[in-house]
N, C-alpha and C positions, 0 to 999 in steps of 0.2 A: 504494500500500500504506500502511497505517496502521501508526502511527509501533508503538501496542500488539503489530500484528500482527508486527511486525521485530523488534522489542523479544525477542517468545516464539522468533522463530525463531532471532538469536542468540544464547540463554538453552540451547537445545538442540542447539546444535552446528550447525544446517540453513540452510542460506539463500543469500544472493546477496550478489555486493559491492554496494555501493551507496554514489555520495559525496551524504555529507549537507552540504545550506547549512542545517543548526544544530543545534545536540548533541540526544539525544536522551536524555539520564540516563542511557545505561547502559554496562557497559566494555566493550572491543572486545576483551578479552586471552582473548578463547576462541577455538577455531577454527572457520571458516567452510566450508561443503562446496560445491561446485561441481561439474559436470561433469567438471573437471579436475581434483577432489581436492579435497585439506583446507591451507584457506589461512590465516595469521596476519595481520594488520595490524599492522602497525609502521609507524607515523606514517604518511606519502601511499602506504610502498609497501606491498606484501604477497610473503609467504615462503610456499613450499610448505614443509607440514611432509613429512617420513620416516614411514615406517612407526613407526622406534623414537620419534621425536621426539610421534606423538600417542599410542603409549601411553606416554609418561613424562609427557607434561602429562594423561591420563587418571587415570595412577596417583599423581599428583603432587595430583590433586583430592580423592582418594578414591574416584575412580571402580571401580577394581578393587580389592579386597579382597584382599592376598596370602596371609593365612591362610587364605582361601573357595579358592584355585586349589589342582585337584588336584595332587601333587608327581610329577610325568612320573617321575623317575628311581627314588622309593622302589620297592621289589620287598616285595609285602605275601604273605602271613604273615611271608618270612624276615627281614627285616627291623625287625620289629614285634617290642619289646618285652614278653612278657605282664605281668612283675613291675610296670611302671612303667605299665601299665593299670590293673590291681589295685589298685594304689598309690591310683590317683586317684580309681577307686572307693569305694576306703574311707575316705580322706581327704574321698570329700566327698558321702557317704551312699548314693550311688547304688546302686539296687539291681541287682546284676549279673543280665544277660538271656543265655538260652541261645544267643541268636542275637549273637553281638558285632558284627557287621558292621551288623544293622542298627540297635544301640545307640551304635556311634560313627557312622556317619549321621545320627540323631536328633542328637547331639551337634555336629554341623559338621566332624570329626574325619575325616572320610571322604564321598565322594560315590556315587550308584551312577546319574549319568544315561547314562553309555556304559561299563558294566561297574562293579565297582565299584574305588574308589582312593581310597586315603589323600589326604588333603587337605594344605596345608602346615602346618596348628595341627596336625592329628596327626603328622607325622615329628616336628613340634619337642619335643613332648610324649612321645613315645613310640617316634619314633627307636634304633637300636640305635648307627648309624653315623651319627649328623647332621649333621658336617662334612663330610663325604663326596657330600652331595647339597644342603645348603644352608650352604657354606665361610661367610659370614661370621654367622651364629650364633654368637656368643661376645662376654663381658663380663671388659673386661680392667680391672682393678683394681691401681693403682698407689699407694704410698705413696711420697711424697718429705721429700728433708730440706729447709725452707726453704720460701719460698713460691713457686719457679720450678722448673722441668723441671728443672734441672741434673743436680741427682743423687739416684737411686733404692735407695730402701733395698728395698724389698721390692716385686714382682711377682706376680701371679696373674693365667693365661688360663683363663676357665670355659667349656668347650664342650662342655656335655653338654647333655641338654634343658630345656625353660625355667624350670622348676621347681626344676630342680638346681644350674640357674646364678642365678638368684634367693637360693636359699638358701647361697651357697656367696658369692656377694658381700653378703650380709648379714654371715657369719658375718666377712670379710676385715674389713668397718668395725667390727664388734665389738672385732676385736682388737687396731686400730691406734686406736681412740679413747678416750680416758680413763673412764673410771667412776670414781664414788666413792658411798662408803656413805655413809647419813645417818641418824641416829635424833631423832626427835623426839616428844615427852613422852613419853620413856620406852617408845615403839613395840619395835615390830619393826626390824630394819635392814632398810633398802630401797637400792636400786644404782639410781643415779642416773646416765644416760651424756650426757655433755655438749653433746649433740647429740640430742632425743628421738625414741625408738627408732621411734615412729609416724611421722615423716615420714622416718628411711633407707627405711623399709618402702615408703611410700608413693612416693621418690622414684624407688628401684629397680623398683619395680610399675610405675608410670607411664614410667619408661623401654623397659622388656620389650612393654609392651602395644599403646604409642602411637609406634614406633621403625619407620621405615620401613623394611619390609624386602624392597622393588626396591633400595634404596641397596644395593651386592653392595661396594662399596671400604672402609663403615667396619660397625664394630662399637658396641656402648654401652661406656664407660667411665665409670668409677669413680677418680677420682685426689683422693690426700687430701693436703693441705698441711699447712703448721704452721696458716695462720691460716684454712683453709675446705676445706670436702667440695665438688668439683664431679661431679655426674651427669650424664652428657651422650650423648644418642642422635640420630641422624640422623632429621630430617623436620622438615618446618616445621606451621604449625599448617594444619588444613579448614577456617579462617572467620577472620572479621577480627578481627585484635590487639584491637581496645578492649571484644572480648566475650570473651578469656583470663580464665579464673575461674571469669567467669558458665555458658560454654557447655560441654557437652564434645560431642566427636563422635568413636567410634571406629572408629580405621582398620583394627584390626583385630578385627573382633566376636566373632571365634571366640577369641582366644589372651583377652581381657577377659573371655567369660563363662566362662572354664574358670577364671582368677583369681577370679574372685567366685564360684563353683563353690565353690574352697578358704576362702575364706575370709578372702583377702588384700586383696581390692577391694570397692569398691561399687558399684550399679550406678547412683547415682543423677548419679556426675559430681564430687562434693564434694572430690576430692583436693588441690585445689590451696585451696580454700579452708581443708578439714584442716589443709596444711600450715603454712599461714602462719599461724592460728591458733596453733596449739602451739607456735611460734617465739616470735611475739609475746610468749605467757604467761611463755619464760622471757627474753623481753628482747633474742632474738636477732637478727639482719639475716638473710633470706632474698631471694633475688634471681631473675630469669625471663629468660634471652634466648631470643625463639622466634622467631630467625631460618632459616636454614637445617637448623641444628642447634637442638635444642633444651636450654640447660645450666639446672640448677637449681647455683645457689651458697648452700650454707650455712656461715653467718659458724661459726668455732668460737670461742666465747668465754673470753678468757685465765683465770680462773677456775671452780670452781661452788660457788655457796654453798652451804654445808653446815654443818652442825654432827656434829664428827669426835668418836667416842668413844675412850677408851682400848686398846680391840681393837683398832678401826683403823689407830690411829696407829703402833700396834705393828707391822703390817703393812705400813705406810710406812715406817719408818723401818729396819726388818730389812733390805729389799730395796736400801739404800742401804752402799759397803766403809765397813770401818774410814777407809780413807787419803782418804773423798769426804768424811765425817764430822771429820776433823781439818779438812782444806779448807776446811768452811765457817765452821770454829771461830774461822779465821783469820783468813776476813774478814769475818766479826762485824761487826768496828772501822770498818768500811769497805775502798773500794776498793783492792789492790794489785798493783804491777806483781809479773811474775814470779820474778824476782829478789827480791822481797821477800819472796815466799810460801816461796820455798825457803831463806834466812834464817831463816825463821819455825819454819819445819815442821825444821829443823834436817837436811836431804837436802842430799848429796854429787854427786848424778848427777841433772844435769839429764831423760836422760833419762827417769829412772824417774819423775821429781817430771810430764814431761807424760803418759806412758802409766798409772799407777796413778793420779794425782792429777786433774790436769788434765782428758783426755780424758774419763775418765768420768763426769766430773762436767756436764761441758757437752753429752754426749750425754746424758744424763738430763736435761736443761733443770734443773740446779740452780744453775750461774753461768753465768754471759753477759759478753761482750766488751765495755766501754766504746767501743771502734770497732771496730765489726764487719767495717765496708767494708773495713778494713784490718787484717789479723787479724796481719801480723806487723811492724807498725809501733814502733818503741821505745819509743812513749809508750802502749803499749797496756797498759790493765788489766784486774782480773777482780773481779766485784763477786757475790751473790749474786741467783738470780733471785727471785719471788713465791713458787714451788713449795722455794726452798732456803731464803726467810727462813722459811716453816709449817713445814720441817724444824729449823734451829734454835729457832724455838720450841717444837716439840716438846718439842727437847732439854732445852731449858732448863728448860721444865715440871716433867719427869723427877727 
């Protein structure tokens, strides 16, 4: 046999073992079929694969489409949503057909080769009960304090359909991420969020679309630090690392053109290049690990430059107490131990001096701990951060 002709039959799953006396260029990591099954090579010996184990290296390839299988367990009409059909209709011009069965067909949303049945892009999309028939559907969005798991300020699980949990973790980075206004020659104000809005969009799109969903143990997550946004869904990449960028290939075609349907994606592949672009322009670090998992990390940077008007600032400075506003008066001059601040501030009770003063001053990132590591150390002080001296300047302004 010709080295070509092995070559294609390993390339397709079919063939025979054979020991070669000398490589032949190509990789052995597929499986091999035999009269006695489907076999793996691993080094001199060889593994019978399982049933499960060659569909998960099938679906692991892209071979199977999970959005393309129809969903065995949906129960269609009752189960089917009409509002959140409608919904997508109109959101994305389609013109509604008398027949809908066989316009979510056309759509990929449905199949009719052995009766007809909802597909899995349509429960996802238009699901009534979607945990109920595909459990790990859901995007858990986590805010923390600090730059480690430790501890958790605020929680959301979004388990509705994919549409709904797209917009509903877009809305969670909204409200955990800074913005600020900017006017410039005398414009309009414009909202500025420190992190631009086009790559959350695009990072949570590309997690929804390209998220392996035979993976049944994880879900996509959303966890935001103090010092970075990480996105992260289950699948590794369909092609080799050093064409990440350049390539795209989706794993799931149906749940991607119903996004570019709306209006959220494109179709030409361009997201990752999007992203990093828009980073770049504001100066920011963007990061890829697409191993198992796949995380996008985005850097959040300790400022945004801006130029702050009078309105603004007013709106700054309101949402800050009276008792946070003497606090930083006080350390102006520089840094002081605690003891010193309540001297100053002329308070009787220490406790009030950390609950009114203290604490929510440093939950607002207005001072900060000269040793952090060590928060109840004797020699510890308290200084004002970046975000507390543009507060006192403000003041000062004023």
């Amino acid at each position: 046999m010709k080295k070509r002709e092995l070559k294609e039959l390993i390339e397709q799953g079919e063939g025979y073992f054979v020991e070669f006396k000398e490589q032949i260029g190509v990789s052995l990591d597929k499986p091999v079929r035999c009269s006695k099954g489907f076999f793996l090579r691993e080094g001199p010996n060889s593994q019978k694969l399982t049933r499960n184990e060659i569909l998960a290296l099938a679906a692991g390839a892209g071979k199977f489409k999970f959005d393309m299988q129809p969903c065995i367990s949906f129960n269609y009409p009752e189960e089917f949503e009409d509002t959140k059909w409608r919904h997508f209709l109109d959101k994305t011009g389609i013109t509604a057909s008398e027949n809908s069965e066989d316009l979510l067909t056309n759509l990929g949303f449905a199949e009719d080769k052995a009766g007809f049945r909802i597909t899995n892009a349509g429960a996802l999309f238009f699901g009534r009960d979607i945990e109920s028939y595909i459990r790990h559907n859901f995007i858990t969005c986590v805010l923390f304090k600090g730059t480690t798991k430790t501890k958790i300020l605020d929680r959301k699980d979004f388990k509705s359909d994919l549409f709904s949990n797209y917009n509903d973790a877009f809305r969670f980075l909204q409200q955990h991420l800074r913005f600020e206004y900017i006017i410039k020659d005398g414009g309009p104000r414009k909202e500025i969020s420190e992190i631009p809005l086009e790559v959350l969009r695009e990072g949570l799109v590309n997690a929804i679309v390209h998220r392996d969903y035979y993976e049944e143990g994880a879900g996509i997550l959303v966890e935001i630090y103090d010092n970075r946004v990480e996105i992260i869904n289950p699948g590794r990449l369909l092609f080799d690392k050093s064409k990440f960028g350049k390539l795209s290939v989706a794993r799931n075609p149906i749940i991607f053109d119903a996004f570019y349907r709306l209006g959220i994606t494109e179709k030409i592949g361009s997201g990752i290049a999007r992203m990093r672009e828009a980073m770049a322009e504001r100066g920011i670090e963007i990061t890829f690990d697409t191993e198992d998992f796949f995380i996008a990390t985005l850097t959040r940077p300790e400022t945004i430059q801006k130029e702050v008007t009078d309105q603004v600032t007013d709106q700054v400075t309101d949402q800050v107490t009276d008792q946070v506003k003497k606090l930083l008066r006080a350390l102006k001059t520089g840094e002081k131990s605690g003891k010193e601040l309540i001297k100053e501030l002329k308070l009787k009770h220490k406790p009030t001096f950390r609950m009114n003063y203290l604490k929510p001053a440093i939950e607002a990132g207005l001072i900060e701990l000269t040793i952090p590591e060590k928060p109840k150390s004797r020699f510890q002080k308290y200084r004002p951060t970046k975000k507390g001296h543009e507060i006192l300047r403000i003041k000062t302004e004023k």
